[in-house]
N, C-alpha and C positions, 0 to 999 in steps of 0.2 A: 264654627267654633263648638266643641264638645265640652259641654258645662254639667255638673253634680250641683246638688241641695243637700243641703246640713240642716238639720230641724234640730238648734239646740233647746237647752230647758231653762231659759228665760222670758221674759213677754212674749206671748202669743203673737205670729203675724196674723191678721185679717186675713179671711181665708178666702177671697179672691186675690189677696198678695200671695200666696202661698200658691193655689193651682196655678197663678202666671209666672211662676217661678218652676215650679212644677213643669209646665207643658213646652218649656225651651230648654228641658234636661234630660240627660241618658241614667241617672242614676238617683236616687234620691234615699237620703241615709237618716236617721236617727240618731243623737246623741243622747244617750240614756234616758231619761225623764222627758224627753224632746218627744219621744214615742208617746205620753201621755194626750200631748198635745195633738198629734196625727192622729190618735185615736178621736178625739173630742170631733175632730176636723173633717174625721168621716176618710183620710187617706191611707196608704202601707206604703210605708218604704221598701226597699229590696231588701234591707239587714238594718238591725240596732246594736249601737257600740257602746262600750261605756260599762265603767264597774258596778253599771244596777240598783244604787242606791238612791236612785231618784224614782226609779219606775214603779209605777204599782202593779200588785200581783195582780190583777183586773188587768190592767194593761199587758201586763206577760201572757197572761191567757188569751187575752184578745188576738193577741198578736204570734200565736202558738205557731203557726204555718210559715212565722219569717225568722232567715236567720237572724239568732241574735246570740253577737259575740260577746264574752266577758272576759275582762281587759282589768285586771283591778291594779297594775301600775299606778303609782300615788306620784309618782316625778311628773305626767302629764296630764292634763284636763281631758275629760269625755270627749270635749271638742276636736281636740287636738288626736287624739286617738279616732274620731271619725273622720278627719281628714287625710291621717297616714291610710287608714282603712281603704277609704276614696283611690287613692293615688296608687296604693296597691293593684287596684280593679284597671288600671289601664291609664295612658295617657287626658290627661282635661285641660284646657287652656284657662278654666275659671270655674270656682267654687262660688255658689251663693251660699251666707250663713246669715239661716236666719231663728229668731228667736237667741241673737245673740246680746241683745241689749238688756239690762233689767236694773231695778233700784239699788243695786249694789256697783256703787263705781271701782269695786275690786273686781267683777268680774269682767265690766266692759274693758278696762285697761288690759287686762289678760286675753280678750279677745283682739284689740287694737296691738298685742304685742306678738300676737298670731298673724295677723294681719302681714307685719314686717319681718318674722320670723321664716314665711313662707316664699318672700319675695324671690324670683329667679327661680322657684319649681313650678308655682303653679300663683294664677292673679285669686286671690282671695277679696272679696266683696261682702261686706257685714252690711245686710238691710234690715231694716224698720218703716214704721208708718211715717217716720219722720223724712225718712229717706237714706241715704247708701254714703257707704267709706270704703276707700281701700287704699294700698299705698302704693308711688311708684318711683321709682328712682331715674326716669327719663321723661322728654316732655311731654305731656300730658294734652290731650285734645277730648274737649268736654261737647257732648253732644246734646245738653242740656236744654229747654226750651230758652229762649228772652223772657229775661224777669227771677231767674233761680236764682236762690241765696249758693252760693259756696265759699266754703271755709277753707283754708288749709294751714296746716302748720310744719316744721321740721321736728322729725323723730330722730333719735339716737343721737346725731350731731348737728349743726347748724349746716343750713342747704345755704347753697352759693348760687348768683348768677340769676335769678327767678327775676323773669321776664314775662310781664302775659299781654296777652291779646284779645281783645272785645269782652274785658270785663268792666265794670264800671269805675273801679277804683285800680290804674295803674301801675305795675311794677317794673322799673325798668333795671336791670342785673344788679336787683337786690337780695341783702343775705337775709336768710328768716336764721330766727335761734329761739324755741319754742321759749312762751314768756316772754323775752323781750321784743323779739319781732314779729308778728304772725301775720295774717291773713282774715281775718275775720268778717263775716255776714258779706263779700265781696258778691258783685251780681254780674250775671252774663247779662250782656249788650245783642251780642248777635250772635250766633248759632254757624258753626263752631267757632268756641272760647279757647284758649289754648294757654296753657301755664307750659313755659321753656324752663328745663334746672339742667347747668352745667353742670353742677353736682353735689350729690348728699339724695335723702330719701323725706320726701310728703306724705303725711295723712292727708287725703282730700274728702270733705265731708261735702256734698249734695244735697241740698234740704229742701224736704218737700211741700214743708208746713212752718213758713217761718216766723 
């Protein structure tokens, strides 16, 4: 599997999260201010994206020797420009993006609407210390250990048919419709877990720290 890293400019990952993301990728990108962060971390990406208004000149200098694109389009986020970026450079079966979480629940919704935005070019995966999301519109086989919290809910429309297997709390071909139906704090039983959707699209959340 050929997988890229997005260092956006949100919370900081832990920076053994960040080189083991690192060392099972062919690419590893910066989204503007994200570069602050890779600086801190002691890392270089291959290129930084993004209309620049997060990074500082310390950081531009620092980083004088890597490409860095300016993209000042105001229709899409930094992120979202480091991913077209990405997907330019070659085929990837899966983007990690990390530093995409932060105390603004306007940004993480824009990255969870990236998430589904991207479904069917490339598997997008948003981590944190807490743990991983992404979304998928078929079933879903969790290779989680016994004992993990996982969430999930229906994005854009209500998911039909959601059937799972060796989680703790059963569903047998029911509809989620975010808000009134969801999925919440459910645990794996046994390794592999498997969530079945005859159709519609999941956010699945993975929690590492629950």
């Amino acid at each position: 599997m050929r997988s890229a890293v997005i260092l956006a400019n949100g919370d900081p990952p832990a920076a053994d999260q960040l080189r083991r993301a690192l060392a099972r990728s062919a690419l590893f990108l910066c989204a503007d201010g994200g570069a602050n962060t890779a600086r801190a971390l002691g890392v270089r990406p291959a290129a930084i994206v993004g209309d620049f208004d997060s990074i500082t000149p310390e950081t531009l200098a620092h980083f004088a020797d890597v490409l860095q694109v300016c993209d000042t389009d105001e229709e899409r986020t930094d992120t979202e420009k480091a991913i077209e970026y990405a997907l330019a450079q070659g085929v990837f079966d899966e983007i990690t993006l990390l530093g995409a979480t932060s105390g603004r629940l306007d940004h993480v919704l824009g990255h969870v609407g990236l998430l589904r935005k991207y479904l069917g070019r490339v598997r997008l995966v948003m981590e944190s210390g807490d743990g991983r999301s992404y979304v998928a519109d078929a079933d879903i086989e969790l290779q989680c250990p016994r004992g993990t919290v996982v969430s999930f809910f229906a994005v854009g429309s209500p998911v039909e048919g959601v059937t799972t297997e060796n989680l703790r709390y059963a569903l047998q071909n029911r509809a989620l419709d975010l808000g009134f139906q969801d999925s919440i704090s459910n645990v794996v039983e046994k390794t592999p877990a498997w969530i079945r959707v005859k159709h519609g699209t999941l956010l699945v959340v993975e929690v590492n720290n629950p």
